[in-house]
C-alpha positions, 0 to 999 in steps of 0.5 A: 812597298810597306812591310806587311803587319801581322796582329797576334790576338790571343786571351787566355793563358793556353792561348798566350802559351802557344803563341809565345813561340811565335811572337817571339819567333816574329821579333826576329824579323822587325825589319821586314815585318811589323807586328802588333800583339792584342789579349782580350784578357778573357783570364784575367788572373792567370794571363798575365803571369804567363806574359811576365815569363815570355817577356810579351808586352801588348800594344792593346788589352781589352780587359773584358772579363767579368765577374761570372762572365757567360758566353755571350757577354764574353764575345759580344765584348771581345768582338767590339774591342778587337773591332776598334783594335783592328780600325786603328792598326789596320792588320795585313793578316791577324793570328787567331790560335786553338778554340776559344771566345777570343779566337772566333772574336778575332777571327770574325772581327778580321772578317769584317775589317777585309783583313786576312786570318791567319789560324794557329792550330787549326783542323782539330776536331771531335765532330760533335758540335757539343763535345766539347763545349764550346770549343769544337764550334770555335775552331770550326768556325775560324777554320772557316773564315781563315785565310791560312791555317796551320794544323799541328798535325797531318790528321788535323790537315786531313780533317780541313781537307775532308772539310773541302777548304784549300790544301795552299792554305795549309801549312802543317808546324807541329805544335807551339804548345811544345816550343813553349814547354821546352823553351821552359823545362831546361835546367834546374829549378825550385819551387819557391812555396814551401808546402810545395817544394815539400810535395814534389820530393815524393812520387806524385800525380798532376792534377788539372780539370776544368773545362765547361763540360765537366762543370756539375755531376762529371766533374764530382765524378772525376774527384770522386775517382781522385778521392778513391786514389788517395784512400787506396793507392799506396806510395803515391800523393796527388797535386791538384792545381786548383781553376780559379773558375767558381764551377770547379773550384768549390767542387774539388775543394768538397770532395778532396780538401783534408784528405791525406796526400792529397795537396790543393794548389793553384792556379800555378804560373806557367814555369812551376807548372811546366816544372811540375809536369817534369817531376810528376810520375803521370797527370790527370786532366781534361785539358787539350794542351797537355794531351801534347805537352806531357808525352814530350817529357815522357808522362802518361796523360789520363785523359778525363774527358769522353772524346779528343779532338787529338787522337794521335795521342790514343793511337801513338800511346801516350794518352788513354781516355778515362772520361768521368768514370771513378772506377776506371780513373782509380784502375788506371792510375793503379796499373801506372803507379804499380805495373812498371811495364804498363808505365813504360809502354806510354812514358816511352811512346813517341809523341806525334805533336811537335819538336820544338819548331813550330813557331820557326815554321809558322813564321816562315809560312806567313813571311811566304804568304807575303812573298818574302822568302820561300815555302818552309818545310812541314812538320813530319811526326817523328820521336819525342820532342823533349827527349833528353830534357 
């Protein structure tokens, strides 16, 4: 029997973050499976830095971003290139992750060859259609056309559930964003830029907003609560990394270049990021990603955003929704930078996202999905994944 061959897709760098851990997981078992991996490049700029870390070399890059690029474009090019991808390597199953044009492109195009899906962190959900955009649709989608899906969490295994697709195409793995972070953070490391390694001497806030439904009034909301911390919160600076999308960056740059304290970075490769993340006293941020990865090193997220699709984050304590209220964004960071107790209660909560294994079980739920090997155990929500990082 031929070994089975597993396709990895991904196209932007959260993406190329948390499959990390499973492609390199997958290198240990050339001899019974091959794999292939394809990025349809959909950020350009700030993906392939993110390849160089984890030593990842794609046998297919479709390059498909473009200047201003919208979405339909975007898909219309990622689902005819990885269509072609898909004819010449013939897959047994393709690995899709999380939310994006890149992730519903794969997951379609694996439809129309007759190959099997396979969905990295599956079962997220907010249940609204619009919130956030597009991303909610995205994921709902590739849970529809995935043959196997792999929710990080039991409340994410739960939602597929009410969603009445099958239980034996679920394996729950924690989350990979967590194996790639504390592959990442262990030992020392300096910032090599001097006006950096300058800043993070001090106490400071991380700082990264981006996402499409922020673009315009909600996200000037969120720098105007920015600004008003810089004016108003002693014994702390703020470090922005700056999106390289032109609906962000021009924004943050108005409302918060030139003010004392506050410093304009970016976009950070992945290992200063990670590092940063380390040495922050808190972050503020609309990503989906770190609502998972801070709480493993023990940061308080403020969640700039008016729903999450990971609310074990709210319950668990170690996120708090803030969404695009300056007054609210400003009382916050002030009870977290003064208030000692109020810090404690979210830098020391467990995290309920992962332990550094999802990858390993990822891989061992797909070996089985092919007969090899038996059915690993799932992730059960235990302390926090980086405690003692």
């Amino acid at each position: 029997m031929a070994r089975p061959k597993v396709m990895v897709v991904f196209g932007t760098r959260p993406e190329a973050i948390k499959m990390a851990p499973v492609v390199r997981q997958l290198e240990q078992y050339r001899d019974v499976i091959d794999n292939v991996v394809a990025v349809t490049g959909q950020h350009r700029e700030i993906l392939d830095s993110v390849l160089n870390q984890f030593h990842i070399s794609p046998s297919h890059d479709l390059n498909v971003m473009r200047p201003s690029q919208d979405l339909a474009g975007t898909m219309a090019r990622a689902l005819q290139g990885l269509s072609g991808v898909l004819l010449l390597e013939r897959p047994d199953i393709v690995l899709v992750h999380g939310d994006t044009l890149t992730t519903l492109a794969g997951a379609l195009a694996a439809y129309f060859a007759g190959c099997a899906v396979g969905h990295v962190e599956a079962g997220l959900r907010t249940g609204d259609k619009r919130a956030p955009f597009p991303e909610e649709m995205m994921r709902d989608l590739t849970d529809r056309l995935s043959d196997l899906m792999f929710p990080p969490t039991e409340w994410a295994k739960r939602n597929l559930l009410r969603e009445g697709l099958s239980p034996d195409r679920m394996f729950v793995t924690g989350n990979t964003g967590i194996d790639a972070l504390l592959m990442t953070v262990g030992g020392d490391y300096e910032f090599r830029d001097p006006e950096l390694a300058k800043a993070v001497k001090g106490r400071f806030i991380l700082v990264e907003v981006h996402r499409r439904e922020n673009f315009g009034e909600p996200l000037r909301r969120i720098c105007e609560g920015l600004r008003r911390i810089a004016l108003s919160v002693g014994g702390i600076d703020t470090i922005v990394s700056v999106h390289p999308n032109p609906n962000v960056g021009p924004v943050i740059r108005e409302t918060l270049g030139g003010l004392d304290g506050v410093r304009l970075f970016g976009p950070f490769d992945y290992v200063e990021w990670a590092h940063l993340m380390k040495r922050c006293h808190l972050i503020v941020t609309d990503s989906g990603g770190l609502q998972e990865e801070a709480p493993s090193l023990g940061k308080p997220v403020l969640l700039a955003r008016e729903k999450t699709e990971r609310p074990e984050a709210i319950e668990a304590g170690t996120v708090r929704l803030v969404g695009s209220d300056p007054g609210l964004i400003l009382d916050s960071v002030r009870e977290l930078v003064e208030d000692e107790d109020a810090y404690d209660r979210m830098s020391k909560a467990s995290n309920p996202f992962g332990d550094g294994r999802a990858g390993e079980r990822t891989v061992g739920a797909i070996l089985n999905f092919f007969g090899i090997g038996g059915r690993p155990e799932e992730f059960r929500c235990g302390g926090r994944g980086g405690e003692g990082v």
